[in-house]
C-alpha positions in Angstrom: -15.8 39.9 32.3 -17.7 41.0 29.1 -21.5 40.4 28.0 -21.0 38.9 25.1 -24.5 39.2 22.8 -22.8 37.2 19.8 -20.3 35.1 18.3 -18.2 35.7 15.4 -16.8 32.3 13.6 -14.1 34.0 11.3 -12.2 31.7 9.4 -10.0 31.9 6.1 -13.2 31.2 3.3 -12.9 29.3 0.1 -15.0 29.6 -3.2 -18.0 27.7 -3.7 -18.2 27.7 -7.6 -15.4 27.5 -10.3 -16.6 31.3 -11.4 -15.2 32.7 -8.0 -11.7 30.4 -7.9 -9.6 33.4 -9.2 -11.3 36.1 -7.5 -10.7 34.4 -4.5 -7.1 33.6 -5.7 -6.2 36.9 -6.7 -7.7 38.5 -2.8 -6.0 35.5 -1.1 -2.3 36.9 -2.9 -2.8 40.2 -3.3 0.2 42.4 -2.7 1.9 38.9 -2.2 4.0 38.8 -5.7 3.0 35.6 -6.2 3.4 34.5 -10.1 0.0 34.5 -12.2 1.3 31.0 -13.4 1.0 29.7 -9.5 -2.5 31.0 -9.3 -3.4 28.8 -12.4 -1.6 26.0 -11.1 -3.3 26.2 -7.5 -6.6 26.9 -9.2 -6.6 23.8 -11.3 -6.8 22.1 -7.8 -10.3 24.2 -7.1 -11.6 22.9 -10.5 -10.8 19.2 -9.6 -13.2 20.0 -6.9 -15.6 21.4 -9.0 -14.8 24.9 -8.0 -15.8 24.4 -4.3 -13.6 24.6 -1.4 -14.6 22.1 1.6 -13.5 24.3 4.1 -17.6 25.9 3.9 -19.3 23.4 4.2 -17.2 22.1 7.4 -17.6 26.0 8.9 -21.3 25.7 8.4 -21.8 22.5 10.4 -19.2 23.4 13.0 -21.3 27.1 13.6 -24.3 24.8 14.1 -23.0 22.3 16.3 -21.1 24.8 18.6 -24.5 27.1 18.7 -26.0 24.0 19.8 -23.4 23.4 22.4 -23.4 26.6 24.0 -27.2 26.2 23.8 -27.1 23.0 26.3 -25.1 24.9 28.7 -27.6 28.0 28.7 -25.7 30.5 26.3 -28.8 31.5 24.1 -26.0 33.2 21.3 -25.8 33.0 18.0 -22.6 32.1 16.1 -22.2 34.2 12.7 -20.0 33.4 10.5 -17.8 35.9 8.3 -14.8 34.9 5.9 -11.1 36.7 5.1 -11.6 35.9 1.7 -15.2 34.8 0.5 -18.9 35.5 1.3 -19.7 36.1 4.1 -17.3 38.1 4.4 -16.6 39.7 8.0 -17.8 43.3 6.7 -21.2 41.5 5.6 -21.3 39.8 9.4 -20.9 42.7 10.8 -23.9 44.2 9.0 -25.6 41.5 10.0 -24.4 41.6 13.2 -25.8 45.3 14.0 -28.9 44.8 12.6 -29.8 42.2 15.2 -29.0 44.6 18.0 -26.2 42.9 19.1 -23.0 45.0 19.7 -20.9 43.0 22.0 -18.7 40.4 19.7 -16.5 37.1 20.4 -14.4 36.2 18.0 -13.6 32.3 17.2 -10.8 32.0 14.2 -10.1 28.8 12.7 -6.2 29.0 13.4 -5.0 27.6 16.5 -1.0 29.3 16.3 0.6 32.3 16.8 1.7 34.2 13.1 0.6 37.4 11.0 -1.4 35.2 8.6 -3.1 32.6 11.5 -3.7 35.6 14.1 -2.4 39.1 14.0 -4.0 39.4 10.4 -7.5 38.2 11.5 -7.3 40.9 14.0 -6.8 43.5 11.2 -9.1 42.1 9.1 -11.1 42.4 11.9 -10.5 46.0 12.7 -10.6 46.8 8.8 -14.3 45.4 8.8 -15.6 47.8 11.4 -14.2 50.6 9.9 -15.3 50.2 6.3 -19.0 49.3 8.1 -18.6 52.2 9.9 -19.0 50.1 13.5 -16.4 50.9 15.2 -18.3 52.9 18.2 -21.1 50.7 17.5 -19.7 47.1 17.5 -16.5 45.8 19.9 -14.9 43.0 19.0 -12.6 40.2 21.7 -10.8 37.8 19.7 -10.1 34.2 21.9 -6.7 32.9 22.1 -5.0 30.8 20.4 -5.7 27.2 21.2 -2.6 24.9 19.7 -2.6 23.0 22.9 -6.4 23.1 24.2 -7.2 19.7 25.0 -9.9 19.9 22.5 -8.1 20.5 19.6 -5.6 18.1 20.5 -7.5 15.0 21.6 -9.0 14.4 18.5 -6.0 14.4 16.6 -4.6 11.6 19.4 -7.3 10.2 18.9 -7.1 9.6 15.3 -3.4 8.7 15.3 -3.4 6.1 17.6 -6.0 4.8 16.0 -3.5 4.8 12.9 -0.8 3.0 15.0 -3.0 -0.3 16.1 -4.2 0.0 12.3 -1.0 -0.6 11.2 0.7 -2.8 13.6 -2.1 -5.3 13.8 -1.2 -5.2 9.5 2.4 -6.3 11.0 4.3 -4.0 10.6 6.9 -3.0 13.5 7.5 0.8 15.1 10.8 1.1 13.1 8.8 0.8 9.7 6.4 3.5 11.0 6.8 7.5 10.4 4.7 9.9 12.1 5.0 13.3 10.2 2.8 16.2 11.6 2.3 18.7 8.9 1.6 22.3 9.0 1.5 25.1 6.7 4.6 26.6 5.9 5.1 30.4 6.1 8.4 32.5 5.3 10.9 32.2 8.2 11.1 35.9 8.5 7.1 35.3 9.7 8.2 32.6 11.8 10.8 34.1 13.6 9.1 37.3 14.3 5.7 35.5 15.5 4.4 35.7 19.4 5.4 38.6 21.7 8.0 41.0 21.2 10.9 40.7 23.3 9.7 43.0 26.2 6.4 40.6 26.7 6.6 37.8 29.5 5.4 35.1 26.5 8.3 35.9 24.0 9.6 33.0 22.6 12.9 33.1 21.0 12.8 32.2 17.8 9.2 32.7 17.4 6.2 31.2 18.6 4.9 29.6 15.7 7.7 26.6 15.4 7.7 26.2 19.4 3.6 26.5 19.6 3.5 23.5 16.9 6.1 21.7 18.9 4.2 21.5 22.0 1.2 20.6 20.1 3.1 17.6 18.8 4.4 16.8 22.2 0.9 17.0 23.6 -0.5 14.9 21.3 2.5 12.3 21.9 2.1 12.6 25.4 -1.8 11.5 25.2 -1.2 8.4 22.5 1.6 6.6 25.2 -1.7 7.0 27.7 -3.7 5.5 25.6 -1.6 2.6 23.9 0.8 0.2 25.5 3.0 -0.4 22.1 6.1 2.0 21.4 5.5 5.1 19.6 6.9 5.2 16.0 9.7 8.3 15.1 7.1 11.4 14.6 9.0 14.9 13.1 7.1 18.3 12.0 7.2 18.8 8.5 5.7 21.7 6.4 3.6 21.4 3.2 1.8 24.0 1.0 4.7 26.4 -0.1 3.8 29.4 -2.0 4.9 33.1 -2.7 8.0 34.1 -4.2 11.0 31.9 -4.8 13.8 33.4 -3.5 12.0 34.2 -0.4 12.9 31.3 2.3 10.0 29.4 3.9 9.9 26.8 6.9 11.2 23.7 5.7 11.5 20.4 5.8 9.0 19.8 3.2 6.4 17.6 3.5 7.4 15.6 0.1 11.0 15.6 0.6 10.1 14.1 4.3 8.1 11.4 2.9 11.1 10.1 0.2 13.4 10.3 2.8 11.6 8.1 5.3 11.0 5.6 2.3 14.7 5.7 2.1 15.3 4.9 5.6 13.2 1.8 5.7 9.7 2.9 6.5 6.7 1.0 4.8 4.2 3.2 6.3 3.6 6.8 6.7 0.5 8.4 9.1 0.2 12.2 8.6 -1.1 14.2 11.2 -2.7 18.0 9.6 -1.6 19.6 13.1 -1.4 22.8 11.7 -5.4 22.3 10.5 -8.8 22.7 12.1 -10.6 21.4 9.0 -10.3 19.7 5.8 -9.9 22.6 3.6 -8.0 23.0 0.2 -4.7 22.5 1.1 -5.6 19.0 3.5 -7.7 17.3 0.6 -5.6 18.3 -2.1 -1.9 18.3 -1.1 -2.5 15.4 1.6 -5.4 13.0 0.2 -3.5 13.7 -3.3 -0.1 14.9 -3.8 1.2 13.1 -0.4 -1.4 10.1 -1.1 0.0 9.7 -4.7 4.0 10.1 -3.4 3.7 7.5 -0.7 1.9 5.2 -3.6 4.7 5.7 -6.3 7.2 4.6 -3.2 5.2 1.5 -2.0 4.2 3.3 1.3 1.3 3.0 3.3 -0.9 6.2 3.7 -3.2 7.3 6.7 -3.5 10.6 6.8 -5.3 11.5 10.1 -9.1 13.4 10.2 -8.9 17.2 11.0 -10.9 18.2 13.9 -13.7 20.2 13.0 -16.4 17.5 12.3 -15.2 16.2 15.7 -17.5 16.3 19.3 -14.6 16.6 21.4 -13.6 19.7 19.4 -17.0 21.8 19.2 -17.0 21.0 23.3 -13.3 21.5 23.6 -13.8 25.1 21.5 -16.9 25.8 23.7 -14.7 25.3 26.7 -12.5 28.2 25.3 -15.2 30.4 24.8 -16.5 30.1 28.3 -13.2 31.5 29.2 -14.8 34.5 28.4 -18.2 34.2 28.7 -18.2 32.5 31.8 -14.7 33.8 33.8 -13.8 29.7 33.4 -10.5 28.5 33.7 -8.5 27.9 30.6 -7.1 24.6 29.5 -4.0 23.7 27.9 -1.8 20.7 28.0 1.7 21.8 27.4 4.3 23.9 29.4 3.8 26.9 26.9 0.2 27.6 27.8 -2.2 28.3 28.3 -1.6 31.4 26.0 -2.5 34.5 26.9 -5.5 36.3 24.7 -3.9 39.8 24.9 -1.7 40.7 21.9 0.7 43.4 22.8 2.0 45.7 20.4 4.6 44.8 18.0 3.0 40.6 18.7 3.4 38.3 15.1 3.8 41.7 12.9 3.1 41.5 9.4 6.2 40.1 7.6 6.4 43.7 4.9 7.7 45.2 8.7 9.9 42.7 9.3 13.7 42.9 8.3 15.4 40.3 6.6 18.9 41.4 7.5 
């Protein structure tokens, strides 16, 4: 068991003024051949917000509240934050890092699944950062695991969608006229397919882990809502929403829109989404949920809830705390499906970038 000195918040970063929406774009895509036109498109939705992404102030306050939770149960550690694509960026944090003498790192990323782009990336990035700060014998870095079915990232969301349920049935509506649609970003299938371990690991997944770790988290969350409500539990599916890169390329599907008209067409009246594949309430949550899916629902007389993201949430700064005492402390881990808890090793060849990947 480690001596952890720090703590190392890493999450994806936004912009926090309209002059830094296509700098961020353009180092978001890069290498990506994503369409200039899309990067205008996407950054209209920054300027609607006045050029600031949420997703910073909502890492802020949960790096306070979890320093303030591992400061009731006697950790006296600071938790840095450092961003993929914005200041801080992790290079920066790692500066910052080494100048207050502390060389012994935890890493906390704000993606609970298994893929290049929500794991294996943040490790390069990682890696990249220590090198190009010129840490690398100075500074060692442990990234946790991933978390899709700790029971504090999953609570809160059953929490928040049963709440959703009795909302809507004491409005009178029956389960049949309900849809449950947990959304999660959508990533090329050839990233899909090849994320988790590699076939010679103990934790492959066929197929990938990516679909299977959302799955469970679905499942889990099911599970807890028949605990905690005694009406039937409306048809739930897992959709996928915020669709980008190259057109011919095949993504995840079924969309999030297309979902939504067809359970208007099969009798529905109300629709509760559930951000599953989200910690917090960045870009893609308050603009292609609270808008785009908002306005569709409207134009087909549906009702909307859209559930909260856990960030903000107590249960999930304790439930995140828990998982860092799995290393810090030796603790036990948590996790409420058959899949985990998921191991915090990645082996060679684990959720490869999807340029090494063949499509054949």
């Amino acid at each position: 068991m480690n001596s952890y000195d720090a703590i190392l918040l890493t999450s994806f970063g936004g912009p926090e003024g309209v002059q830094e929406v296509m700098p961020f774009l353009e180092r978001v895509t890069a290498g990506r051949g994503i369409p200039r036109e899309r990067l205008e498109e996407v950054s209209q939705h920054y300027f609607a917000l006045g050029g600031v992404s949420p997703i910073n102030a909502q890492n802020r306050e949960f790096r306070d509240a979890l320093q303030n939770e591992l400061a009731t149960r006697g950790h006296s550690l600071t938790v840095y934050l450092g961003n993929r694509n914005s200041h801080p960026f992790i290079a920066d944090t790692l500066l910052t890092i080494n100048e207050a003498r502390c060389h012994n790192v935890l890493a906390f990323v704000t993606s609970a699944y298994s893929s290049f782009s929500g794991c294996r990336q943040y490790r390069n990035d990682l890696a990249c950062a220590l090198t190009d700060t010129q840490l690398q014998d100075i500074i060692t870095i442990d990234k946790v695991r991933p978390y899709f079915d700790h029971p504090g990232f999953i609570t809160p969301f059953a929490d928040g969608l049963a709440e959703a349920i009795i909302q809507f049935r004491e409005q009178g509506l029956t389960v049949s006229q309900i849809t449950i649609l947990f959304s999660t970003h959508s990533i090329p299938i050839s990233m899909s397919t090849s994320s988790g371990q590699p076939e010679s690991e103990p934790h492959h997944i066929p197929g990938g882990a990516y679909i299977a770790q959302h799955l469970a988290a679905c499942q889990s969350v099911i599970r807890q809502i028949k605990e905690k409500i005694a009406t039937p539990i409306p048809d739930w599916s897992l959709v996928y929403q915020s669709r980008s890169g190259a057109p011919t390329t095949p993504w995840l599907e079924p969309d999030l829109s297309d979902a939504i008209r067809a359970a208007a067409g099969s009798g529905s009246k109300a629709v509760i989404i559930v951000p599953i594949g989200f910690v917090s309430d960045h870009m893609e949550v308050i603009w292609d949920l609270d808008n785009q899916a908002a306005q569709i629902c409207n134009e087909l007389n549906l009702a909307f809830h859209r559930v909260p993201t856990p960030a903000s949430n107590p249960l999930f700064v304790r439930g995140i705390a828990d998982l860092l005492e799995e290393s810090l402390n030796g603790n036990a881990p948590k996790a409420l499906s058959p899949l985990g808890p998921w191991p915090r090793e990645c082996p060679e060849g684990c959720c490869p970038s999807p340029r090494s990947v063949s499509t054949n």
